[in-house]
N, C-alpha and C positions, 0 to 999 in steps of 0.2 A: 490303412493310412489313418493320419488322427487330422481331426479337424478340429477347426473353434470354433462356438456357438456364441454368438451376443445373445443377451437374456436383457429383458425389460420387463418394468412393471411391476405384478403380482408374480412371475416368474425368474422375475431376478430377487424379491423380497423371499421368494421363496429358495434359492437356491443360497442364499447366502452371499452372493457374488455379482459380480457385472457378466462373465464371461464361463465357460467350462469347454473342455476338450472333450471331446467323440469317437472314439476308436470306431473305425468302420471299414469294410474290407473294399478292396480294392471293387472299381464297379458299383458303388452301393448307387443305392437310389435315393431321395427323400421320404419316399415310405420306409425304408431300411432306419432312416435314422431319426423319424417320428418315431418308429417301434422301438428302438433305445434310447430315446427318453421316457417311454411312456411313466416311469416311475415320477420324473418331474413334472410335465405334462398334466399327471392324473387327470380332473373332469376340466381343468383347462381346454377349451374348443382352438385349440392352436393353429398356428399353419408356419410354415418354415420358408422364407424370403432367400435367396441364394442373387447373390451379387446386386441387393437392393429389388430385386423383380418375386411377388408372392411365386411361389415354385407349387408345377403338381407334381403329384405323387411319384408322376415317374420319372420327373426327372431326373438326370445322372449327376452324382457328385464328381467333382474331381478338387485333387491339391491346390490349394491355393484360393480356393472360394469363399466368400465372404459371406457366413451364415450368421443369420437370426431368425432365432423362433419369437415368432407373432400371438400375443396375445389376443383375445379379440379389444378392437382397436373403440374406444369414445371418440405452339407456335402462333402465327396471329393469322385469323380469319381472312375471307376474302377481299376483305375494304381494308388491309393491312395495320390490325389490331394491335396495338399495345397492354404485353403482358406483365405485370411484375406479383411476385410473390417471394414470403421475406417469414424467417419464426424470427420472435425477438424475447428479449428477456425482461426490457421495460416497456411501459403502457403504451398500447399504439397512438398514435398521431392522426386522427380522423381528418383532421383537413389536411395534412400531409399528403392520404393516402386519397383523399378525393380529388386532391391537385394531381394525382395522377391519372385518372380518368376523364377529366374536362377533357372535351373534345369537340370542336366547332359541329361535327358530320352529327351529334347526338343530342338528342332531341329527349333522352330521359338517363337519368343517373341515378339505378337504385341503389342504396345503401343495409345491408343488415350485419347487427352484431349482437353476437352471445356472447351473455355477462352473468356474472357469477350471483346467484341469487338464493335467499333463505339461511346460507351459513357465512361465516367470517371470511372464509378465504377456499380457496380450491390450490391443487396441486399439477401442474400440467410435468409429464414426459413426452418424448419423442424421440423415434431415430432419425437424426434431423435428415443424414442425406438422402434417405430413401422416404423421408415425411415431407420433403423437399420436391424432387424425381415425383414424388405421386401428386404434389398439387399441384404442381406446374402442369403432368398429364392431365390433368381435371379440368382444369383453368383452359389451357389449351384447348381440349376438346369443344367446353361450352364456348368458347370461342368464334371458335370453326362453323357449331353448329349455328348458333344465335346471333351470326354476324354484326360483332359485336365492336363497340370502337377501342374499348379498350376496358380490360380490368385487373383488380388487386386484390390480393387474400393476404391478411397478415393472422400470423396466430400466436400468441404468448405461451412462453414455455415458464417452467418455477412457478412461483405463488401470484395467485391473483387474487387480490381483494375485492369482498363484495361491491356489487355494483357497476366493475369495473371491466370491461371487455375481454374475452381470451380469445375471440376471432373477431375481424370483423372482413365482411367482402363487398368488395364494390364494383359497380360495373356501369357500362356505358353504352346506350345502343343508339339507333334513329328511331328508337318507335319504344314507347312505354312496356307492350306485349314479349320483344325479345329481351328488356333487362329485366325484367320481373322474372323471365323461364330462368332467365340463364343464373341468374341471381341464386335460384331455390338450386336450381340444379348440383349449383358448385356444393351450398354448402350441404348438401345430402349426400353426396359422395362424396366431401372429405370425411363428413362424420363416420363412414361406414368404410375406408378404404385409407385415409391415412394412419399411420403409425403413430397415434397419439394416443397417451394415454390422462385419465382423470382421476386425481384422488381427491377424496372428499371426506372429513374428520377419519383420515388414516387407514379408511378403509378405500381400495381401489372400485370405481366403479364399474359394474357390470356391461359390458358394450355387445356387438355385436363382431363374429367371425370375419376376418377380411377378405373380399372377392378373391379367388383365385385362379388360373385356369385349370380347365377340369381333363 
């Protein structure tokens, strides 16, 4: 059967393309079809995403699955948390996104954001719906866990200018101690887990593999 691969990043500059087909036999697995790209691939530390969820090795392909190969990548809690997360393409709106946080029950509202520092400008990609799907998972979770009142992750996609923000997240607890965790939490696991990618004077930045199951 042939399948399609979405390519991003250093892997799509490298192929030429947005996209490429896969002849792969009936049954294959995604080890089967890491081993036929290893040509594009090479020392790329990749991993292959199958219907937006990072996929292991053994999983089963079938027709009609929605593949991307992964670069390595740069609900509401018990007191009935408010979630929002958003990629945009112009400069985030800091008190926009702290108006959505305020919350009578919260007693502390941390705020952090990465911004672009030492060159002109940075370059952001993303596969939005599955870099989407993954921070809401994220958000969610520190949610859940930090019983949280409510929080927001925005991240800029295209060029951002020095200075100037490409995530910021904010969060809202009853106690100083959970928006501070949950705060770092978030943004340590988008860094490492969503499908964003950084370029920086035209060279892609070196990131880390993304979690997968094993």
């Amino acid at each position: 059967m042939v399948v399609r691969v979405r390519l991003f990043a250093t892997l799509r500059e490298r192929a030429g393309r947005d996209e490429i087909e896969l002849e792969v036999p009936e049954g294959a697995l995604v080890s089967d079809a890491l081993e036929r790209m290893g040509g594009l691939i090479g020392d790329v530390k990749a991993v292959l995403a199958v219907n937006r969820e990072y996929a292991a090795p053994d999983t089963a392909l079938n027709s009609g699955d929605e593949l991307a190969l992964i670069p390595p990548v740069s609900g509401g809690g018990p007191i009935s948390a408010t979630v929002h997360v958003a990629l945009v393409s112009k400069p985030i709106a800091l008190d926009s996104l702290l108006s959505r946080v305020r919350d009578p029950r919260a007693g502390a509202v941390v705020v952090f954001e990465g911004v672009t520092r030492d060159v002109a400008q940075l370059e952001y990609e993303a596969y939005g719906d599955m870099a989407m799907a993954k921070i809401s998972e994220i958000v969610s979770a520190a949610t859940d866990k930090h019983d949280l009142c409510a929080a927001a992750v925005e991240h800029r996609v295209g060029t951002v200018p020095l200075s100037e923000p490409s995530v910021v997240v904010a969060v809202s607890a009853p106690h100083r101690a959970e928006a501070f965790a949950a705060a770092h939490e978030i943004i340590d696991r988008l860094k490492s887990e969503a499908p964003i990618w950084k370029q920086e004077e035209g060279e892609w930045v070196q990131g880390v593999t993304p979690s997968k199951p094993s």
